[in-house]
N, C-alpha and C positions, 0 to 999 in steps of 0.2 A: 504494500500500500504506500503510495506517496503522498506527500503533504500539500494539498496546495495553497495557496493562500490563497485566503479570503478575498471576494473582487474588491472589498471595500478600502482596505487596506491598499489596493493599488491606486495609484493617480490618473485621474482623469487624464481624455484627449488634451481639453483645454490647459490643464492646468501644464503638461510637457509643453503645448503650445506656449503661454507665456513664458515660461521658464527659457524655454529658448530665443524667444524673442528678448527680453532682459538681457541676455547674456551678448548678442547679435548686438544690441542697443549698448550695451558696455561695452566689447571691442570697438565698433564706430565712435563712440566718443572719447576711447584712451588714442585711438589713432588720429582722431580732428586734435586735440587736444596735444599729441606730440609734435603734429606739424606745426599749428599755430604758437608752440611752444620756439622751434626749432627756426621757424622763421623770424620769429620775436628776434630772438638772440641776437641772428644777422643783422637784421636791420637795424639795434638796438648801437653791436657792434660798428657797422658800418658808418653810421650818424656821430660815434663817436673820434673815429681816425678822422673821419671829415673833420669835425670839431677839433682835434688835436692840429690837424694840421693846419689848418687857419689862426690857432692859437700860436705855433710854431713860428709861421709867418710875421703874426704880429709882434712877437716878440724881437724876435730878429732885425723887422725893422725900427722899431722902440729903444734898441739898447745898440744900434749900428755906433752910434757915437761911442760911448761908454768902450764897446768893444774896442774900436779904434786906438781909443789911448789905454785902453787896458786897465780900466780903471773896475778891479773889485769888486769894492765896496758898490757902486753903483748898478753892476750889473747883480752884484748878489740880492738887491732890496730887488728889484724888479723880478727876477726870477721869485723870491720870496713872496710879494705882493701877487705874481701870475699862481703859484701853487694853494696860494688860500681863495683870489678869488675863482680859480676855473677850474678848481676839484683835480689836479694834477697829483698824481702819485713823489713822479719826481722834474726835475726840470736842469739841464745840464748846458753851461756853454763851454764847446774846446775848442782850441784855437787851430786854425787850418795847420799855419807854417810848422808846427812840430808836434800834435797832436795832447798838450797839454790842455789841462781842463784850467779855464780862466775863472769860475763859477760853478757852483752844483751846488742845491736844495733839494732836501729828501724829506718826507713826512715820516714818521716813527710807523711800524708795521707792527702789528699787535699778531700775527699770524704767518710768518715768513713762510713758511710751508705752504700754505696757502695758496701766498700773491704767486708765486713759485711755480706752484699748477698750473693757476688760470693765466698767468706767460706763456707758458707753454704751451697752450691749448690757445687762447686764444691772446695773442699780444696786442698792446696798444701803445703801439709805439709811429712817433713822430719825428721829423727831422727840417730843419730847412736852412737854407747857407744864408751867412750874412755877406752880402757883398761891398766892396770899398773901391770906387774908382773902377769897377768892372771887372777884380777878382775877388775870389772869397779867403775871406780873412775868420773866419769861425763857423762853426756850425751850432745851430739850435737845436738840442736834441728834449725829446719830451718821454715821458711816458704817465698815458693815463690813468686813474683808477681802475681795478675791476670791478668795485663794490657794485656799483648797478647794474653789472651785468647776474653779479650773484644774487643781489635782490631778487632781480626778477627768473632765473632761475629756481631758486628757492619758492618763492609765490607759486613757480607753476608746479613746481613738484606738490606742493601743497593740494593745490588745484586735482592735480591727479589722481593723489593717496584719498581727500576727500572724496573724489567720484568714485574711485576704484571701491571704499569702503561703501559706498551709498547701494552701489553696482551690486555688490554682496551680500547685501543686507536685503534688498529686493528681490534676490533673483532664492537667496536663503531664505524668503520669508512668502514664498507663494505655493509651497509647499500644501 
């Protein structure tokens, strides 16, 4: 004699119906949800080398004098005043003719490891020449934060773990 179970005990048409739809409806949303992530980043990325480098620029032409006479103290306040006001990580000037650094400002790094990775993965780095009489006499080097890029990573990861938990908890609970 074999056992069978009980029809009641089994789950409905419907109820496998929705069950698979939920799940169907979770994939499509973890996958809208990694592109619109993954695009974010880009563009996010993209908007900011733009930004660096116009920053770059400007600096270079702001502190062309300064650089000239070689003067420190001058170009190090302006590097300093560009690092606080336009969210720079760090901001560097070296001098063309022997590769000496005439100025650098660095913001303290609470997480080296960290900034370390997201270099790596994705850099924000900038550069642009200063020029004097129609050669270049120094280089502006920049590099920007990553912190907004990981905000908004983080947010989306969020974003995900939230759906994915919602995703489970519905597709667990039509049971």
């Amino acid at each position: 004699m074999s056992a069978r179970p009980s029809l009641a005990a089994l789950p409905t048409l419907a109820v496998l119906l929705r069950r698979g739809q939920l799940r169907v409806t979770l994939v499509t949303l973890l996958a809208v949800a990694s592109v619109l992530t993954v695009s974010m980043l880009v563009s996010l990325r993209w908007s900011q080398l733009r930004s660096l480098d116009l920053v770059a620029r400007s600096i270079a032409y702001t502190a062309e004098a300064a650089i000239v006479f070689q003067d420190r103290q001058a170009v190090g306040e302006l590097l300093e005043d560009s690092l606080d006001r336009e969210g720079l990580a760090e901001a560097r000037v070296v001098l063309a003719a022997d590769g000496r650094e005439l100025a650098g400002r660095r913001h303290a790094v609470a997480q080296p490891w960290l900034e370390g990775l997201i270099d790596a993965v994705l850099p924000l780095h900038a550069q642009a020449e200063v020029r004097f009489q129609g050669r270049v006499v120094a280089h502006v080097m920049l590099r920007g934060d990553p912190l907004p890029l990981l905000r908004v990573l983080g947010w989306s990861g969020v974003v995900v773990a939230l759906g994915s938990a919602l995703g489970a908890l519905l597709a667990g609970g039509v049971a």
